[in-house]
N, C-alpha and C positions, 0 to 999 in steps of 0.2 A: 504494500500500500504506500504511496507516495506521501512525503511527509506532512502536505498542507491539508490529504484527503484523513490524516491519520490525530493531526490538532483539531480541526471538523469533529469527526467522532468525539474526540474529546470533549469537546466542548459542548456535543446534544449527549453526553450521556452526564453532565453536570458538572466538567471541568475535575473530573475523579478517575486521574490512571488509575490502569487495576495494575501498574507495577509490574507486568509481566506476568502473573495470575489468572492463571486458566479460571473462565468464567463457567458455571454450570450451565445446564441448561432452564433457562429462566423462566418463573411464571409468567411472565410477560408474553412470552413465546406463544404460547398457548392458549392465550385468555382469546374467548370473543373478541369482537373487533369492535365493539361497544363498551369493553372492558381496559384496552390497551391503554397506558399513554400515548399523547401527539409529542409531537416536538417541543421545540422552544419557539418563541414568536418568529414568525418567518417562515416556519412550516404548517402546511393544513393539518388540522386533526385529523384522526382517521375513523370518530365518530361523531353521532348526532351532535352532543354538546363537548366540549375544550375539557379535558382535564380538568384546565386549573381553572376552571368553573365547577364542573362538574364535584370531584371532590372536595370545595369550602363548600356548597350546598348540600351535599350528603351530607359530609361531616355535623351542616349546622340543623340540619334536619334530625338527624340521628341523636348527636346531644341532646337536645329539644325533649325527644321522644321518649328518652331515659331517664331527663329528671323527671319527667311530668310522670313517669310507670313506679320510681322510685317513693317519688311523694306519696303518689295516692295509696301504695301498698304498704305503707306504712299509717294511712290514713291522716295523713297532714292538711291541712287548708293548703291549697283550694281545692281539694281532690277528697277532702274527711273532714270531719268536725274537733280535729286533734288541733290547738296553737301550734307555730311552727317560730311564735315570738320568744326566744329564747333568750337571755342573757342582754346584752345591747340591742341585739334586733329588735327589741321589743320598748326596749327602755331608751336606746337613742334613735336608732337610724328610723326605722318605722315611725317617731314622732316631726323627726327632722324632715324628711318626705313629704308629709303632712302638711308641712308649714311649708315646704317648696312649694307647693302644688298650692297652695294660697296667695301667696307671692307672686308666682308667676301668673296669676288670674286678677293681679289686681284687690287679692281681701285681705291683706294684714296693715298695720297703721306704717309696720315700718318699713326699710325698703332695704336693697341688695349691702348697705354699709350697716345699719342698726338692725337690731330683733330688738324690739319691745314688748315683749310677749316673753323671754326669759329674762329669766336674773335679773330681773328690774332693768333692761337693756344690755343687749350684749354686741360681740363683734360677729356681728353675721356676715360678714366678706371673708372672714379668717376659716368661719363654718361651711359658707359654702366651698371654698378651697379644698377643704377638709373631706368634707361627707357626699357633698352635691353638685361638685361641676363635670361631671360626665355626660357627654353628651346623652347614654340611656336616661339619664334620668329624668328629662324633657317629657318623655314619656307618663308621665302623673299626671299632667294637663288633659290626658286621654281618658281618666277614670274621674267618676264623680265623688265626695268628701266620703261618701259612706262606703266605698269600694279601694281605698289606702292601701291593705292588706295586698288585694289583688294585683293592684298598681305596683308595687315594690314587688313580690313575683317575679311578675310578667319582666319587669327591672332584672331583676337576678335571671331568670331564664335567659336573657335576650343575649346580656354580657354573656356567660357563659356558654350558650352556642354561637354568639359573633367568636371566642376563642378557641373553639374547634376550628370553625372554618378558617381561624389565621393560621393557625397550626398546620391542617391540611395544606395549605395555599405552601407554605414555608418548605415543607416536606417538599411538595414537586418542585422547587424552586433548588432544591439541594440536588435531586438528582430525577428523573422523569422515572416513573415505575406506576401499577396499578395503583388507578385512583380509589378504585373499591379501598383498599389497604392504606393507602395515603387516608382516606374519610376517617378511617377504622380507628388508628392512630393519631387523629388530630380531635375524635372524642375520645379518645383514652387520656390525651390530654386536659382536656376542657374537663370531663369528668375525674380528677385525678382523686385522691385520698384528700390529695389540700383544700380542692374545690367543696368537695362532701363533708369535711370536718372542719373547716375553718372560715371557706372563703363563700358559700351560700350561706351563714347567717353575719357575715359582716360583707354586706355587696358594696361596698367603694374598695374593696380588696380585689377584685374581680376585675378592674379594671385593667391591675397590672399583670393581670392571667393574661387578658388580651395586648397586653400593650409587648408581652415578652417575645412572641415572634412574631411582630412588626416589626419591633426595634432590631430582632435577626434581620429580618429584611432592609434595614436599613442599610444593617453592617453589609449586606450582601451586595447594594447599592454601589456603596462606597467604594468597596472590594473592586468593584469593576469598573468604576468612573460613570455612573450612572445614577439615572433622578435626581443629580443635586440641589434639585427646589422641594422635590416631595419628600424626600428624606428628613430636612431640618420642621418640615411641617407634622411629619408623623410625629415624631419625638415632641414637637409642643403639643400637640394633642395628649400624648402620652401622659406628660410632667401635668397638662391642664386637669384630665381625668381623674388624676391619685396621682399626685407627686411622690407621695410615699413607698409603694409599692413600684412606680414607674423608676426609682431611683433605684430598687432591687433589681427590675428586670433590666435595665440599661446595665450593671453591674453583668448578669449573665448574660446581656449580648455582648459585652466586651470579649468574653470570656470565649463564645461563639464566635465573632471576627478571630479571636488569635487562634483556635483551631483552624479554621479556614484560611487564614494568611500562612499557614505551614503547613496545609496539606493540600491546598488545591491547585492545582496545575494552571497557570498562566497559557491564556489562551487571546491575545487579543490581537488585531490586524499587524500594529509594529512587531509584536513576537514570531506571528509566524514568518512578519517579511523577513526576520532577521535570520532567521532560522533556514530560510529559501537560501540565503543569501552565505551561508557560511561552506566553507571550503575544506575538502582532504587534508588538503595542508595547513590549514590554517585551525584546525579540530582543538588543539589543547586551547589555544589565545580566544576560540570562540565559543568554547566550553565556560571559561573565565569570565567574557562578556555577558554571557547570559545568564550564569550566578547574579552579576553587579546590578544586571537592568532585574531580573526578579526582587534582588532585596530591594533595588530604590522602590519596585511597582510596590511591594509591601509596605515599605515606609509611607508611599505617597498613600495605599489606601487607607492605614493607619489614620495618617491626618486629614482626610475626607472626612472619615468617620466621626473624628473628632470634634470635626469644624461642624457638621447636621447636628452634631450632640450638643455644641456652645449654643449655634443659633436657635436650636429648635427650646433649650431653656430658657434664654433669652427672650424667647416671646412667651413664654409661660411665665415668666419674673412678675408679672403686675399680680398676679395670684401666688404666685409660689413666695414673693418674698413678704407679703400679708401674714403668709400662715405662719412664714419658717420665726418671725417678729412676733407672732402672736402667740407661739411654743415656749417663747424668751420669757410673757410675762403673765406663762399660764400658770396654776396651782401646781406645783411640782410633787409628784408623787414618788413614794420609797425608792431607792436606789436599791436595784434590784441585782444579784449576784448571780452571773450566769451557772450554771450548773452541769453538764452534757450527758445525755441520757445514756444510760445502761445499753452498751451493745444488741445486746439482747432484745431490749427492747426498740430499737433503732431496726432492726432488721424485721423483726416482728411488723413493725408499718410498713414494710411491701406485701404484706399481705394482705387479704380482702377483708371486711367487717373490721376493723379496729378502730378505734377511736381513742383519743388520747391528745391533753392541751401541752405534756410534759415531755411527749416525743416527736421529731417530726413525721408527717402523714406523707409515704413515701408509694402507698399505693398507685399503681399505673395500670392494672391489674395482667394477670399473669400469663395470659399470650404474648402481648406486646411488652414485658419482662424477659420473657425469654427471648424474644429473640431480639433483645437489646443484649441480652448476655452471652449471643451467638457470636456477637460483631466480633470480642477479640480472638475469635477462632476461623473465622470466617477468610477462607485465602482467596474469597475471588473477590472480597475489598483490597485493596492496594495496603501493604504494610504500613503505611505512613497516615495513611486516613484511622489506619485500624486502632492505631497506637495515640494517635493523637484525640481520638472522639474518649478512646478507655479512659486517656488519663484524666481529662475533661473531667469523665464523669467521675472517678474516686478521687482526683482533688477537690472537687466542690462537694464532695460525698463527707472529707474530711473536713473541711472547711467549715461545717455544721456543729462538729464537736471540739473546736478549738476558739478558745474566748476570743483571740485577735479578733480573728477571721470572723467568729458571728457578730462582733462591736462592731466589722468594717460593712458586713452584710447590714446592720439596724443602725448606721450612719453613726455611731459611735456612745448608742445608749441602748442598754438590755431591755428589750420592752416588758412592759409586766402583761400576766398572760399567759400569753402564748408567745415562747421563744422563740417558733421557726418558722417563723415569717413569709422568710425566704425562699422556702422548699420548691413552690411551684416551679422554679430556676432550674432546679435537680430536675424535677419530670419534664420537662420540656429539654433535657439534655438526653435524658436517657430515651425518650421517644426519638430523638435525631439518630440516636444510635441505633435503636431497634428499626428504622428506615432504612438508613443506609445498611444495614447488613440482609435487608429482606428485597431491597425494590429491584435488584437487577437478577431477582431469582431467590427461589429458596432455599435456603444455606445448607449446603453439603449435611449429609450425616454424622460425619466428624463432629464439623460446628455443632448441629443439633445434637449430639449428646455431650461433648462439653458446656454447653449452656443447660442443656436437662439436666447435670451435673449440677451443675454450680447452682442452677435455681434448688434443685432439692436438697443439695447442703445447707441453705440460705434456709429453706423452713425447717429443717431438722434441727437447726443452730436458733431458731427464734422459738420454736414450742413450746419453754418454759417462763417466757413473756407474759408478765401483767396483764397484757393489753389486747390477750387471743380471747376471740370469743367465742363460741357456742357452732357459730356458724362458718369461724375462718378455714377450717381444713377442710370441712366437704365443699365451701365452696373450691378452695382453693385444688381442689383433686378436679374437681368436676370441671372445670376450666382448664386445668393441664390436660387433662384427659383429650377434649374437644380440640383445642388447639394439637393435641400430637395427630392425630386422625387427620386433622386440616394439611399439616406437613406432608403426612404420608400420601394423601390424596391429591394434591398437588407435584407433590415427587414425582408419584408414578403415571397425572397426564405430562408431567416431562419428559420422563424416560420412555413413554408410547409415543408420542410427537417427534422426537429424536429420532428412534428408532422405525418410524412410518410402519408400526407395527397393530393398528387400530383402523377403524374406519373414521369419517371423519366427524362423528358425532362426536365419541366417547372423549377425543382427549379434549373438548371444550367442554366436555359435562363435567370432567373430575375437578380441574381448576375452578371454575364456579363453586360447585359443589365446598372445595376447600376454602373457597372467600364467606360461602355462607356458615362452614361450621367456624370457621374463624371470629366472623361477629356475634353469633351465637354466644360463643365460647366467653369475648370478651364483652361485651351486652350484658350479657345474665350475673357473671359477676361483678359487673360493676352496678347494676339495678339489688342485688343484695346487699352492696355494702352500702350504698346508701339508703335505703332501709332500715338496717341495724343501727346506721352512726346516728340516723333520725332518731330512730325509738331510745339509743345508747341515752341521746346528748338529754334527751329532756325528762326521761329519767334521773339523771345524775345533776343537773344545772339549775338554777333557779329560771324563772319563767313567766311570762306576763299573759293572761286572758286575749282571747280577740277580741278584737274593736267591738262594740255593740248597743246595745240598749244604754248601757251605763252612760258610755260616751257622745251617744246624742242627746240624753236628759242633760247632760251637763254642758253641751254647748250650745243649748237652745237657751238654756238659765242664763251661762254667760253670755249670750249674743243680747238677751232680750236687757240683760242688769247694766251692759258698757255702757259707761259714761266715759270713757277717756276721751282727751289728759283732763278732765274736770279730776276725776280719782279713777285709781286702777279697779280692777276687778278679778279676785284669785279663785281661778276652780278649784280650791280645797285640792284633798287627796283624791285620785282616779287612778284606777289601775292600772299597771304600765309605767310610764317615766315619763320626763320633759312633760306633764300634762297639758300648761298652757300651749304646746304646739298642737296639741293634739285635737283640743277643744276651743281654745281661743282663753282670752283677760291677759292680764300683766302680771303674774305671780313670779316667785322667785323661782319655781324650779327648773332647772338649767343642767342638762346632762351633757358634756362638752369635754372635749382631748382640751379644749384652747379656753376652758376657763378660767378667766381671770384672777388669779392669785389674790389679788384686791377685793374680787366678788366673794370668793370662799373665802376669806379670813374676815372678813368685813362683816357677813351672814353670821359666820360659827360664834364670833365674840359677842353677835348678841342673840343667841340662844338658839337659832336657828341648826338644823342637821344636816347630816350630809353622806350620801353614799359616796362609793368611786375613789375614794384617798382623799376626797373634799372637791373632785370634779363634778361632783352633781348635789348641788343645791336643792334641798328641799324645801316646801312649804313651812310657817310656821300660822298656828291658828293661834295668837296674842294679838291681844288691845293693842301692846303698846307698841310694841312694831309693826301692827297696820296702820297706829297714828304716824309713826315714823316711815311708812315709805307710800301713806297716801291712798291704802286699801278702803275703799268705802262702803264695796258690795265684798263678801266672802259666801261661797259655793259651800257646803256640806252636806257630806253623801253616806246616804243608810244602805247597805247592802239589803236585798230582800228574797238571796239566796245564796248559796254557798258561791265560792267560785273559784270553776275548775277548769281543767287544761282542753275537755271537750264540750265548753258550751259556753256562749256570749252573754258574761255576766247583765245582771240590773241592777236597779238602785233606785230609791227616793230622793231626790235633788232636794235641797231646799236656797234661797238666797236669803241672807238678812244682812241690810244696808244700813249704816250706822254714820253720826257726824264723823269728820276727819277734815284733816286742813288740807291745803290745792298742793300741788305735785311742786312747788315751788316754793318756797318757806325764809323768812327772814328771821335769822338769829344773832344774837350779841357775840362779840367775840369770845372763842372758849375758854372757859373759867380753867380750865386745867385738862389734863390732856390725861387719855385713858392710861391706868397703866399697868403693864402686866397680871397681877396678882388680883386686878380687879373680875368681880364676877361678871356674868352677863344681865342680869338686875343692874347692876352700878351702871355697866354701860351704854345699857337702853336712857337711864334718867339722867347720863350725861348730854348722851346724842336730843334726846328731849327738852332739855333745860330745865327740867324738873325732876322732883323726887316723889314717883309716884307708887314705890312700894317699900312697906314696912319690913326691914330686913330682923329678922331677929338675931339679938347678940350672944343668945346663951343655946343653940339647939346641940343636943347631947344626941350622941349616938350611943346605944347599947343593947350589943349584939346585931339584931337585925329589926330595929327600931330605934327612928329618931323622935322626939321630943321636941318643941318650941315654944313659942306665945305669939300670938299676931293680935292684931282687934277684930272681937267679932265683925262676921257680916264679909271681912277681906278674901279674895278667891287667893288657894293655895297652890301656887306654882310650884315645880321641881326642876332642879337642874342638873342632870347629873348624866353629861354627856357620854362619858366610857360607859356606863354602866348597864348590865344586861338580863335582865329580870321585870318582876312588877314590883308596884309601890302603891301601896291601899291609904289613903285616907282614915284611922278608926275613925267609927264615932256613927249613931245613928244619922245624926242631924247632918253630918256631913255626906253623908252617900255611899263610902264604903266599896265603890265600885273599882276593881285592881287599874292599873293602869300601865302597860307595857313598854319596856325600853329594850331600843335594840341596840345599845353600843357594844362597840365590836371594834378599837383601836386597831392598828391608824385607820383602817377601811371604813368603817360606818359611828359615823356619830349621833348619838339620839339627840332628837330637839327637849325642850324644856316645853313642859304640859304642863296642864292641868288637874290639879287632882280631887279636890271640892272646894266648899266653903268651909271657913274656920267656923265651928260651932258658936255658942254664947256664954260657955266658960273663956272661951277664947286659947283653951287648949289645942296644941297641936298636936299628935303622931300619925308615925307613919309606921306601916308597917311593909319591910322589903321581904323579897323571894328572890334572889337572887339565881341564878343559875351557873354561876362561876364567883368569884372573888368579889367582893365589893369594893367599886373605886368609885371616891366621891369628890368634889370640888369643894375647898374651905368653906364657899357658901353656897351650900345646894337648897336652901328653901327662900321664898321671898311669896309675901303676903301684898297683891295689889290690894290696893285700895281706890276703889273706884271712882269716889268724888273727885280725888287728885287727878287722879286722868281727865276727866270734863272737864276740868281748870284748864288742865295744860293744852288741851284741843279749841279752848275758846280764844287764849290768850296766841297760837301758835297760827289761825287762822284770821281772827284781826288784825295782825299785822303782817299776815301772808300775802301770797300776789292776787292781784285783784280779777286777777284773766291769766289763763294758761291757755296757748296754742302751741302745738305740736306736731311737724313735719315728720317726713319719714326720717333721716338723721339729725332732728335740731328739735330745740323746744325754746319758745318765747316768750317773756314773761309780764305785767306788767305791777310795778309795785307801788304801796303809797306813796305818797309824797315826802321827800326827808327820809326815806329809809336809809338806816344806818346801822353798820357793823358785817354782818357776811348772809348773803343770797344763799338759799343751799337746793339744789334740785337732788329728791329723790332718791336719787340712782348712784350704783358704784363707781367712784372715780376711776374709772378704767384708761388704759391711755388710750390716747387719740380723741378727746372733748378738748376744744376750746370756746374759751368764752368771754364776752365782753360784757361789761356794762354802761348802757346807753349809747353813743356816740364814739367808745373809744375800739380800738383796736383790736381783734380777739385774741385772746393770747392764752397758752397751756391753762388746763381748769386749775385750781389751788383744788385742796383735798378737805374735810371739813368730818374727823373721825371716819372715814374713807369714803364719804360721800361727793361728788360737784357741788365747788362751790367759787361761789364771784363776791369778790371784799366790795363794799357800796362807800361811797362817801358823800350819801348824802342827795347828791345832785342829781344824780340816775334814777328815771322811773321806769326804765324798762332795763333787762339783762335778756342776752340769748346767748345759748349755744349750742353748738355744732359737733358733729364725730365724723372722726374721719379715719377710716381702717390706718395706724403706723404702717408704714411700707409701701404704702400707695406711691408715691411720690417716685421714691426711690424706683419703684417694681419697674413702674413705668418709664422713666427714662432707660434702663435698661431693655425694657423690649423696643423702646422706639430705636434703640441701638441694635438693637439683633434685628428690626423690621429692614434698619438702612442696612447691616449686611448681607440679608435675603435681597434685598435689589441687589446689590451689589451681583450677590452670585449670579441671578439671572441674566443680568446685563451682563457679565463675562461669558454666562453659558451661551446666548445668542451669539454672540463675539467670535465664540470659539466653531461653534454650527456653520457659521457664514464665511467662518476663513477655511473651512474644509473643502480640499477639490471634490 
């Protein structure tokens, strides 16, 4: 073969010498001709539809078809009456959706920079960064307020069959071989152990399923001097979608360009001219030269790749540096110690049915396992492809269980959780492997039993794993089984087609025949295991009811009770998390990665609780902190059934609207400044300017009762944040009724309740149940006394603003006349508020016990301010810099088009 007809071949069979490597005879050979690969662009398919059409619509069809068979047989909404709100799903993203899908229609007060509907105002640019700028999730504007559940679904469905089909597309993109197997293999992807155990109940993780082999294709761009405008545009889609996860999978396309920059054969117009052009005699000096020009071509694709990676973050900067600013001054939770799972158990997750947040989910399941474990035996792949995809994959294999390497994988902090983040990287390597060792045929007998080796070592060595369950070894038999059958069935329409020893039906029947037990094989096992890890997770995890009855009684209450910015209005407790997203008012609770450190410590010191390490803000039902942040309507909900994980709870709403002062308030300069040892009582009637509870100075503990004195008639608060038990009021007159706390340090802190009225001795006890250790705060009881509050609401509202109006990021105020001493709005001094008053200049908010606040001097009868995400500025001029060097590029690339003969 002539040497230009022989870099051609090369180059349509995917730029992959087989090294001199007798090739077998391939399934390809033998497939119908509706089943073959076409070429590369330039050549006609040799069926109805292209390949690389063909196989991302299988693939995306086939994923599709597997969660949705996976769900229902496990009985999950939307396919069973089972919640599938588990964990965060339930308590953040599901609430966060909710409030997109409100937003983008036009129905929240606040807009794409503010949410005033959490946390007394929070940074929603930083949230949507976080949770909601993918473009699936557009998608909620399709479903109506009472179909949420459905709408995030159909969200997670979508993403995770769009990452089959990238998958599949990427696989023909490496080397042309049956698309049937290319589909098969790009859901074995989409479906992996990571997708089923980690990445379907937190979907903005999903994104970076899909983002991992685009960003291969990028590298693969680069690699050959091509799309350099779409390249840098994939990559900010990618970073825009989940920066988080997009920063993992750009990590393993790096990792895929360097396999491919040292094992694929240079195949471009100047190579072969040069190649045409070298001489007998001149064979050593031109052997030299074309080392020299392959490394510069590596070096240069290197720095392609590079330059789509700068620019393509660059246009993502006006989000991505929001968020990365808003991680800086969010509530910092425990520094976590990484730890690396037990072998044992690490091997055990390539198995099917496991589930586990303590090891990574390595499942791919086990057809397309094995014959990723064929590749390093595999001699009709070229040694250098073979050697270099292995190491690929047991260096990132190891890379899991070494602290560097997993601090470099989670950008340089241990996440708490779930520590392997990362893994989907691993499956999407080990599927390129199982590709390339299967698409130019099916791997020798050899290969096939050192891979059936190595796979059955691999369960023999995980058996005594934690994390096997019930179901893992007959599936896992039942799938090796199917898949060896598919091999052997395929083998031998090879060796009749070789041998023209058949008519010509049979040997196109056995190859089909082997594509269908193939997906069978891997189909069925991956529809059990995510079944099991369904049924595993919400068995084991805590878990939130579906959306229902409850959640419309309560957003009809709060729709019909708002009055804002006149005063807020907090849905009480609602099952589930982030309430106010869910149902609408302005309460505190706020479940957020990017909550503000200012908003959690601000809440906790005045009584308020908190799940999540102090990231999720909860509700508090107190006088005196609804006079303090402006609560006028408060929501409270009577359950009037149990509620359980297969039925859409109810409830009795009730609202009761009480005086409070306007969302705007004028106070004197403060008398003294909080300070640590102070309780949350003290701090409330600081932030107040008043003293509106009787602290008692003599309460005695003993045993598991405390003692006090308050005046009668005073209602009996408790404070006792750690602490995790109930606490009864004695006394007929007082009620007597227990009342429960769930702290649980650092993680969950309980708010400060209510526990009765002080009787008419004016005696107090309590009596505790503790269920662990009793830990209390110096002063855990405080006696409201109610007439002092109506003072301090009549006194805090005559001289309050006289008119509040409120934009989507701004609120405007107007005050008496001569107002003097300090403005205070509301809300947590977060960064990014500035504010003026009257006439002058806006400028950073001052802080006022953690609140916004504007110093007055008098002259000023109006104040406003403004928010504005930190990093906006910034973000932005950086992508108007990477916007000018996308021009840039294009004008060179036309440059370069137009100077071609």
């Amino acid at each position: 073969m002539p040497p230009a007809a022989e870099t051609v071949r090369d180059e349509v069979d995917g730029e992959e010498g087989d090294g001199g490597a007798r090739r077998g005879p391939g399934l390809r050979s033998v497939l119908p001709s509706f089943l073959r690969p076409g070429l590369r662009s330039g050549h006609s398919p040799r069926g109805p539809l292209a390949p690389a059409a063909a196989a991302p619509l299988a693939a995306s069809l086939l994923t599709g078809a597997l969660l949705c068979l996976a769900t229902a047989l496990s009985r999950t909404y939307p396919f069973g009456p089972v919640t599938r709100n588990i964990v965060d799903l339930g308590q953040q993203y599901l609430p966060f959706h909710a409030y997109w899908r409100a937003l983008l229609l036009g129905e929240t007060h606040g807009d794409a920079f503010l949410n005033w509907n959490s946390g007394f105002g929070s940074n929603f640019l930083g949230d949507i960064g976080t949770y909601l700028s993918s473009p699936f999730d557009l998608l909620v504007v399709l479903f109506p307020a009472d179909r949420i559940e459905l709408a995030l679904y159909v969200v997670t469905a979508a993403k995770i069959s769009a990452a089959g089909a990238a998958a599949a597309l990427l696989l023909l993109r490496l080397r042309p071989g049956p698309w049937p197997v290319a589909a098969v293999l790009g859901t074995a992807y989409a479906l992996s152990g990571w997708t089923l155990n980690y990445g379907a109940t937190v979907p903005m993780w999903l994104d970076g399923l899909v983002a991992f082999p685009l960003l291969c294709l990028v590298g693969e761009w680069a690699r050959t001097a091509r799309r350099p405008v779409l390249g840098p545009l994939v990559v900010a889609l990618a970073w825009i979608a989940n920066f988080y996860t997009a920063y993992m999978a750009t990590l393993g396309a790096a990792v895929f360009l360097a396999v491919r920059l040292l094992t694929a054969e240079e195949s471009t117009t100047a190579g072969r001219q040069t190649a045409e052009r070298q001489t007998a005699e001149q064979k050593t000096t031109g052997q030299q030269t074309a080392g020299q020009r392959i490394a510069r071509q590596r070096i240069a694709g290197a720095l392609r790749a590079a330059r789509s990676v700068l620019i393509g973050i660059g246009l993502a900067a006006p989000l991505v540096v929001v968020v990365f600013l808003g991680t800086k001054v969010a509530d910092p939770t425990p520094v976590t110690t990484f730890a690396s799972a037990a072998w044992t158990d690490l091997l055990a997750r390539f198995l099917p049915a496991t589930a586990s947040v303590a090891s990574p989910a390595l499942f791919i399941g086990t057809p397309a396992l094995a014959l990723a474990l064929t590749l390093p035996f595999n001699r009709a792949v070229a040694p250098r492809v073979r050697a270099g995809w292995t190491a690929a994959v047991v260096l990132v294999t190891l890379s899991l269980q070494w602290e560097p390497t997993h601090l470099l994988w989670h950008a340089g902090a241990s996440p708490n959780g779930i520590p392997y983040r990362q893994t989907f990287v691993l499956s999407g390597l080990l599927l390129i492997a199982a590709w390339l060792s299967v698409a130019q045929g099916v791997p020798r007998p050899a290969a096939l039993l050192a891979g059936g080796a190595l796979l059955g070592a691999l369960a023999w060595a995980a058996r005594g794993s934690v994390d096997i369950d019930d179901w893992t070894f007959p599936a896992f038999l039942a799938a090796a089984l199917l898949a060896l059958a598919a091999a052997l069935l395929a083998r031998e329409g090879a060796r009749r087609n070789a041998a023209r020893t058949a008519g010509r039906s049979l040997p196109a029947l056995l190859p089909v025949l082997a594509v269908i037990l193939f997906v069978v094989a891997q189909a069925g096992e991956t529809v059990v295991t995510g079944k099991r890890i369904e049924e595993q997770q919400r068995s084991e995890v805590s878990w939130s009811p579906r959306t229902g009855p409850w959640h419309a009684s309560a957003a009809r209450e709060a729709a019909r009770a708002d009055a804002w910015p006149r005063y807020r209005t907090d849905p009480g407790e609602v099952p589930g998390g982030n309430d106010v997203l869910l149902v609408g008012g302005q309460g505190a609770d706020y479940y957020s990665s990017l909550t503000a450190d200012v908003t959690s410590s601000t809440l906790a010191s005045l009584g308020f609780g908190y799940y999540a390490k102090g990231r999720h803000p909860v509700t508090l039902d107190n006088p005196v902190t609804d006079v303090l942040f402006s609560i006028g309507t408060r929501l409270r909900s009577e359950p009037t059934e149990p509620v359980r994980q297969d039925a859409r709870p109810r409830a009795e709403v009730t609202a009761t609207t009480t005086p409070v002062p306007p969302l705007v308030t004028v106070r004197p300069r403060e008398a003294r400044a909080p300070r640590p040892e102070d309780s949350a009582f003290v701090r409330q009637e600081l932030l107040l300017g008043a003293s509106v509870y009787d602290l008692p100075r003599d309460t005695r503990r003993t045993g598991r009762t405390l003692t006090a004195r308050c005046p009668a008639g005073s209602d009996v608060w408790f404070w006792a944040p750690e602490y995790k038990g109930s606490a009864t009021l004695a006394g007929a007159e007082a009620g007597g009724a227990a009342v429960d706390f769930e702290g649980k340090p650092p993680s969950v802190r309980a708010p400060m309740r209510t526990l009765g009225t002080v009787p008419a001795s004016g005696e107090v006890r309590i009596d505790l149940l503790p269920e662990a250790g009793i830990r209390l705060p110096r002063q855990p009881v405080g006696c409201l006394v109610r007439e002092r509050l109506d003072s301090a609401v009549r006194q805090l509202t005559a001289a309050g603003a006289t008119r509040v109006s409120a934009g989507g990021h701004g609120v405007t105020a107007e005050l008496p006349p001569g107002s003097t001493g300090v403005a205070v709005l509301a809300a947590p001094r977060i960064s990014g508020w500035r504010c003026a008053a009257g006439d002058a200049e806006a400028v950073p908010a001052r802080a006022y016990q953690g609140l916004v606040a504007v110093p007055l001097d008098g002259r000023a009868t109006t104040v406003g301010c403004t928010f504005r995400p930190p990093g906006l500025r910034l973000g932005g001029a950086v992508g108007a810099a990477a916007l000018l060097a996308l021009a840039a590029t294009v004008f060179l690339r036309r440059r370069s088009l137009r100077a071609r003969p």
